[in-house]
C-alpha positions in Angstrom: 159.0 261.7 -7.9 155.7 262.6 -8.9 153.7 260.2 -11.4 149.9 260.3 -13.0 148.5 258.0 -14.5 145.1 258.9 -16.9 142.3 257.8 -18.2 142.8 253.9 -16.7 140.1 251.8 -15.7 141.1 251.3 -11.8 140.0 248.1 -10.1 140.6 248.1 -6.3 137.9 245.6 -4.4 139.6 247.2 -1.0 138.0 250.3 -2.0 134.9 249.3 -4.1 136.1 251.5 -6.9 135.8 249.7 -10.3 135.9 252.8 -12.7 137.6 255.2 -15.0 139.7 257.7 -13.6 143.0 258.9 -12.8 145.5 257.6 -10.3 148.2 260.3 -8.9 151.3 259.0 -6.7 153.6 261.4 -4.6 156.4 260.1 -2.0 156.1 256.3 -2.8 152.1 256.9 -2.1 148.8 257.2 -3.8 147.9 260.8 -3.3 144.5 260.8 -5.4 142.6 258.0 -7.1 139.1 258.7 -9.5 138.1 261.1 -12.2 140.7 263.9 -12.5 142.9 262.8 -9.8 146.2 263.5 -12.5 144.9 266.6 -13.9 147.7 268.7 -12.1 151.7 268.5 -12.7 153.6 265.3 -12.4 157.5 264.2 -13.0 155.6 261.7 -15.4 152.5 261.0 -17.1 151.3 257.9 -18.3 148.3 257.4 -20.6 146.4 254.3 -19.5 143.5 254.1 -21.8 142.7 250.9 -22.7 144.8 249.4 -19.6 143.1 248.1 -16.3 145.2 249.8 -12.6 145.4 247.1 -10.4 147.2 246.5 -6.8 150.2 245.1 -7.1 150.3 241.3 -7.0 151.4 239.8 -3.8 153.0 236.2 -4.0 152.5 234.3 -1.5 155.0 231.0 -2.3 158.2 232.4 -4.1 161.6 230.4 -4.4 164.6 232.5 -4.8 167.1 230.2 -4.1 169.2 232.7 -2.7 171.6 231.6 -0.9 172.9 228.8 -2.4 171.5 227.9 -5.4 172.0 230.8 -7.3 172.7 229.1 -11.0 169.3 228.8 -10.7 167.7 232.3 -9.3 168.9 234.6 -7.1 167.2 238.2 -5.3 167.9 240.3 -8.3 166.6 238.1 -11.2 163.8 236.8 -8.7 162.8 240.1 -8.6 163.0 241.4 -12.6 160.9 238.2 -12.6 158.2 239.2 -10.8 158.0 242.8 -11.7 157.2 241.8 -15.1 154.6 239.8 -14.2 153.0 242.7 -11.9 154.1 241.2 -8.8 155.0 244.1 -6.0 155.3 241.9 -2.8 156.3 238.1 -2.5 157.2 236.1 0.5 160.0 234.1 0.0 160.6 230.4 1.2 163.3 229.3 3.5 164.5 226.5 1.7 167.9 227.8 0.7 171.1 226.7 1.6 171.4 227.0 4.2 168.2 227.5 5.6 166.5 229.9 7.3 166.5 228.8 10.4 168.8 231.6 12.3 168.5 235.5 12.8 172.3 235.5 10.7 171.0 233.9 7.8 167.8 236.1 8.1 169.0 239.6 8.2 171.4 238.6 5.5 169.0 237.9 3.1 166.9 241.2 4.1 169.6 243.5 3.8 170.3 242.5 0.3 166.6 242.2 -0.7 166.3 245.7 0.3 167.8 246.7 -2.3 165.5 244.8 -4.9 163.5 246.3 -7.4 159.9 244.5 -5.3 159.3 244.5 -1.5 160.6 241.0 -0.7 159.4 239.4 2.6 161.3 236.3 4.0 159.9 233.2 5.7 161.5 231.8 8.5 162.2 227.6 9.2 159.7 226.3 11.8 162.5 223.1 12.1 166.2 223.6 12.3 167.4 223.2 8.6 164.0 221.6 7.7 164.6 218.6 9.0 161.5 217.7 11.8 164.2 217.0 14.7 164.5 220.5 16.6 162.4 223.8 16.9 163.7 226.7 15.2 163.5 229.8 17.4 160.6 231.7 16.1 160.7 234.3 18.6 164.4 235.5 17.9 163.2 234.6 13.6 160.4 237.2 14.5 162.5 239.7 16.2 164.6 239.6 12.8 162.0 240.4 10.7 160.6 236.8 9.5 156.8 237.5 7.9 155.8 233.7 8.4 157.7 230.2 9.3 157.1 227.1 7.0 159.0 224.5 6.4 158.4 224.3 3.1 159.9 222.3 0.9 159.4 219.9 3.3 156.1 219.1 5.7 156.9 219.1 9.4 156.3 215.9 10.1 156.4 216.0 14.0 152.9 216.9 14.9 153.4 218.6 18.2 156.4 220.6 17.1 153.4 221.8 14.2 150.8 222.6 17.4 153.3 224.3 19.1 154.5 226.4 16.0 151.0 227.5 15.4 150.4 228.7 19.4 154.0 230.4 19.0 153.4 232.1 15.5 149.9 233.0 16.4 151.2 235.0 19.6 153.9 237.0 17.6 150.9 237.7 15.1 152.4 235.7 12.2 151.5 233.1 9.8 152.0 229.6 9.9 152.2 228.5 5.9 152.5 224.8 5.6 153.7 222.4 2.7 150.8 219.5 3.2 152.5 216.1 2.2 152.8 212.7 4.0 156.4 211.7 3.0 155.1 208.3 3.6 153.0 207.9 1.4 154.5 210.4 -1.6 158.2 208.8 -1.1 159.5 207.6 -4.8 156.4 209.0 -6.8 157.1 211.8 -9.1 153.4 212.3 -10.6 149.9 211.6 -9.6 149.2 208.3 -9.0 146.5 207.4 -11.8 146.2 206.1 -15.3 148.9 208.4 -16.8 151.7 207.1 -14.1 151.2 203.5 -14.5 150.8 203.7 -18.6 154.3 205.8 -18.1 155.6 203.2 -15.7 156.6 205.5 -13.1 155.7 205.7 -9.4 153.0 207.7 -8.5 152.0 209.9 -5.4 148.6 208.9 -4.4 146.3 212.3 -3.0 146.2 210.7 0.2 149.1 212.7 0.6 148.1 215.7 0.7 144.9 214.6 2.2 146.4 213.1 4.8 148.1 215.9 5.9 145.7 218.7 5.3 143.0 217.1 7.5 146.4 216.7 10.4 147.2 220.5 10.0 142.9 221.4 9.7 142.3 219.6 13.6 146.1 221.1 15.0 144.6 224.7 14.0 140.7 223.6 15.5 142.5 222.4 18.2 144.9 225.4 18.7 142.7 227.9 16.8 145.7 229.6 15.2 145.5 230.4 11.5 146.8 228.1 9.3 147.7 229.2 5.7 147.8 225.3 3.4 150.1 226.3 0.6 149.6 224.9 -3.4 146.2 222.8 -3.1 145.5 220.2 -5.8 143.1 217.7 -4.8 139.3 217.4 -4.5 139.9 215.7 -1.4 142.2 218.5 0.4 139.4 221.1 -1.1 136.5 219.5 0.9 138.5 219.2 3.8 139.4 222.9 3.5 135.7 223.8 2.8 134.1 221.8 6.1 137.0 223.9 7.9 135.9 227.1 7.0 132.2 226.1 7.8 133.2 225.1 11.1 135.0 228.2 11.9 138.2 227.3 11.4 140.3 230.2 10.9 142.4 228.3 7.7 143.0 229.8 4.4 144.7 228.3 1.1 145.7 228.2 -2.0 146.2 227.2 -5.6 148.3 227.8 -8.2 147.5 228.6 -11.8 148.9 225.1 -13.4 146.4 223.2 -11.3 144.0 225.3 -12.7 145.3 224.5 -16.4 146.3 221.3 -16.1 146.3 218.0 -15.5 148.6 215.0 -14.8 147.9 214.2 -18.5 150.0 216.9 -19.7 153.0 214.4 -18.5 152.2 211.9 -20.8 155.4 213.2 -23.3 157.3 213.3 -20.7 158.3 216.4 -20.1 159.8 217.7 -16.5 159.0 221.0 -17.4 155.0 219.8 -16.3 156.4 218.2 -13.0 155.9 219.6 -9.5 154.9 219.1 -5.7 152.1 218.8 -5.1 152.1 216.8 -8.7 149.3 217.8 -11.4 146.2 216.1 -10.6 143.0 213.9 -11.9 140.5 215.9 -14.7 138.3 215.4 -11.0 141.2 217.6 -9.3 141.4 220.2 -12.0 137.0 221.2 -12.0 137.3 220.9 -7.7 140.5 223.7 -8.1 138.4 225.4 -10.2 135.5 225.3 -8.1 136.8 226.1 -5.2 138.1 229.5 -6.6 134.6 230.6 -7.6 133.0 229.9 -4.2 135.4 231.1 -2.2 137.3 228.1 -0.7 140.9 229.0 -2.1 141.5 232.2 -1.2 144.8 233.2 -3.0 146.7 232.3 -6.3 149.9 231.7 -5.6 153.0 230.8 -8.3 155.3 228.5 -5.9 157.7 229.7 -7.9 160.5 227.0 -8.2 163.2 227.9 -10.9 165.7 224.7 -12.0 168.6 225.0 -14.7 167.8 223.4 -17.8 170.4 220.5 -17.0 168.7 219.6 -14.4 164.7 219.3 -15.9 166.3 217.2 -19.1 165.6 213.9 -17.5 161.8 213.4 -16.5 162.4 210.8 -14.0 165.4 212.0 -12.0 164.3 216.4 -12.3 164.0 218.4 -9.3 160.3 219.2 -9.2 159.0 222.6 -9.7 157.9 225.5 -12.6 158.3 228.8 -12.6 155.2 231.1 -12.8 155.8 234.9 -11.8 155.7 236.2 -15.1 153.0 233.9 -16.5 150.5 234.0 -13.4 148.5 237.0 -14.0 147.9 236.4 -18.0 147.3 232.7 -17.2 144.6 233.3 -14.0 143.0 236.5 -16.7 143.0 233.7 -19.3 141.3 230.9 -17.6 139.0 232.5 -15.1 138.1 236.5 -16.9 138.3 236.1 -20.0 135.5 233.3 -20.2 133.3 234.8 -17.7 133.8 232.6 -14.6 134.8 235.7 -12.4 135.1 239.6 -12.9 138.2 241.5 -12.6 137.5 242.2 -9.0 137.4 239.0 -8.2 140.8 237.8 -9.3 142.7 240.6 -7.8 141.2 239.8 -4.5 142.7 236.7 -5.3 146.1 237.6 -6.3 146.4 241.0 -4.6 144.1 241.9 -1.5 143.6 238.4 0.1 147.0 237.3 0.4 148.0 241.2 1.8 145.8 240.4 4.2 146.9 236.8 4.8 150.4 238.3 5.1 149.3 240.8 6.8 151.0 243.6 5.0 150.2 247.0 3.9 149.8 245.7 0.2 146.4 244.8 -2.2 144.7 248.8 -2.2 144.6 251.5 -4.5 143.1 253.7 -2.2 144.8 257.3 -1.1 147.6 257.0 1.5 148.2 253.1 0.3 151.6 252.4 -0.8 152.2 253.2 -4.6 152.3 249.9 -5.7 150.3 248.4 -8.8 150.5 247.4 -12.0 148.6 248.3 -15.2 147.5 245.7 -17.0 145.9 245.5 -20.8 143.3 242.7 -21.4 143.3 242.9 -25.0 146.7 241.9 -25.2 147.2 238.4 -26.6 151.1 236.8 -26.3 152.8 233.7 -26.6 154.9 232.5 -23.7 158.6 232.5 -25.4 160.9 230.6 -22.4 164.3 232.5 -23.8 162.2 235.8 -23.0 161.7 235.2 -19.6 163.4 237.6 -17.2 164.4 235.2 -14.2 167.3 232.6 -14.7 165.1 229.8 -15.4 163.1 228.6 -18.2 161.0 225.8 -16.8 157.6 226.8 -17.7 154.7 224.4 -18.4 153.1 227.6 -20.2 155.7 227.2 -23.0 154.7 227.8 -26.4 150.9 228.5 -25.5 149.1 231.7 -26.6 147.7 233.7 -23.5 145.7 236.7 -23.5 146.4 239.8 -21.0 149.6 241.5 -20.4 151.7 243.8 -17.9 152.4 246.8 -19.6 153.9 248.7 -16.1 154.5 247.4 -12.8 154.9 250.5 -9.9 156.8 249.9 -6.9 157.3 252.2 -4.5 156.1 254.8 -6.7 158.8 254.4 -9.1 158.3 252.6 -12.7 160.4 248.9 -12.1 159.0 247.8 -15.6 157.9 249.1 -18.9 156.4 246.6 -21.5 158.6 248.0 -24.3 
């Protein structure tokens, strides 16, 4: 199948391109990108004035709860999910049930998502079933077709089982992604410890905790020098650590997600589940050292840590599962917060939500260029929308973006080179 696309305003940073033109995909690939590129004959043709071409998002912390939890996602709705929101590629975490911590449980869950609408990748266990007690075997996860090992979900709390993750994952050339929490200090707090918590009366998780652990993981990868990917940061304190890192030459990267950006732990003040999650929302200080740490280049990706529940299971603040979903709402939300009032350009956010974590992947994903694969999204800035939870694509509806106005939409999402959503 043959599709142009005309007259759209195509933002690749991979390429430096930042203008109007034409984009024309053949066999899954970009075959021309720039002015009259889709002048000659194609199976479709879509007219993209007005809309912005952009790489496909690439999602670095997705939960599809498939196997064993799938009342509450699963590979196919995961997927509808994230093709509305523009997102082509996603790695998916291992903490399903069972986990994946075996080459069986692996290629089970590839062979279905091959199938799936988005190119999903799959992270393998660095513990057996995430418990800390006995090394997975990353060699024979690699050989499966594992794209990273974490054990997230949970941290792994044995610190040479960590080292020797990192040496092993580094040698087979792929990431380690790690879940930064002391279990010590977090265990019984559901929110950030701070005024909100203790006028609530509920336990609170101190940012020690992910302190704590970030600055462990920052001197096992100076020590090892691995890479080290820190998943979901959300305190100033992580942040710093991160940024001394990086000065030093340590090869880490990170990131943030949008509700850390937007929030803070005083949204939790009516008690609403639907605005808890691990790491928990952080101080006003937290939220401005998120923010600045995207515009000077300490966080490096937006992720969504995607985490769908059932509405039975968010009704009770105190005893809810932790987690939000955010696939659909994370591109609108980042344009909203970051573009719209001038902070960054466009170029900047996609390198943020398409080309850096390609490259922390290590994937062929986050380019517009010719011969990339055929995989973006269009995307109209003008757009303004209010998040409706019933609307949502995936199974779940816990979204702290509920009821708010946002302004940027997916119209298309391109996979592949076929069209796996239409804004209708």
């Amino acid at each position: 199948m043959t599709l142009s696309v005309r007259s759209v305003r195509i933002v690749d940073p991979a390429s430096n391109r930042d203008e109007t033109g034409d984009l024309y995909i053949a066999e899954g690939k970009i075959a021309a990108a720039g002015p009259g590129a889709g002048d000659r004959p194609a199976d479709r043709v879509i007219d993209g004035s007005g809309l912005l071409a952009l790489p496909g998002l690439v999602d670095l912390h997705v939960h599809l709860r498939d196997p064993g939890q799938t009342h509450k996602e699963d590979l196919r709705t995961g997927s509808l999910a994230a093709a509305a929101g523009g997102v082509t590629s996603l790695l998916a975490m291992p903490n399903t049930a069972p986990a994946v911590d075996s080459p069986q449980v692996l290629r089970d869950i590839l062979t279905r998502a091959a199938g799936q609408p988005v190119r999903i990748y799959q992270a393998g266990c660095i513990t057996m079933g995430l418990q800390g007690e006995t090394p997975a075997d990353l060699n024979a996860l690699s050989a499966a077709g594992a794209a990273a090992f974490t054990d997230d979900g949970r941290p792994v709390s044995n610190s040479r089982y960590m080292r020797e993750a990192l040496q092993e994952a580094a040698r087979l050339q792929r990431p380690v992604v790690s879940h930064c929490e002391d279990l010590y200090l977090a265990a019984g707090g559901i929110m950030n410890e701070g005024p909100a918590s203790r006028e609530l009366g509920v336990r609170g998780i101190p940012a020690a905790a992910e302190d704590a652990a970030v600055a462990r993981e920052v001197a096992l990868a100076a020590e090892t020098g691995a890479p080290l990917h820190v998943c979901h940061v959300s305190t100033a304190g992580s942040l710093s650590i991160i940024r001394a890192a990086k000065r030093d030459g340590v090869r880490v990267t990170c990131e943030t997600g949008p509700h850390y950006f937007w929030f803070t732990e005083e949204s939790l003040r009516a008690r609403d589940a639907d605005f808890r999650m691990n790491p928990p929302l952080g101080s006003p200080a937290d939220k401005r050292a998120v923010l600045a740490a995207l515009l000077d280049g300490t966080v490096d990706a937006i992720a969504t840590d995607h985490a769908p529940h059932a509405p039975s299971e968010k009704a009770d603040f105190v005893k809810a599962p932790n987690g939000v979903v955010g696939m659909e709402t994370s591109l609108a939300a980042s344009y909203t917060a970051l573009v719209r009032p001038g902070l960054m350009d466009m170029a900047g956010l996609v390198r943020l939500m398409s080309l850096n974590p390609a490259k922390i992947l290590g994937i062929p994903a986050g380019s517009l260029a010719p011969g990339a694969p055929a995989d973006l999204c269009l995307f109209d800035p003008a757009a303004r929308w209010r998040v409706e939870p019933d609307k949502l694509r995936g199974k779940s509806r816990n979204t702290p973006f509920k009821g708010m106005e946002l302004t940027g939409r997916v119209r298309y999402t391109v996979c592949r080179g076929r069209v796996i959503f239409e804004d209708k």
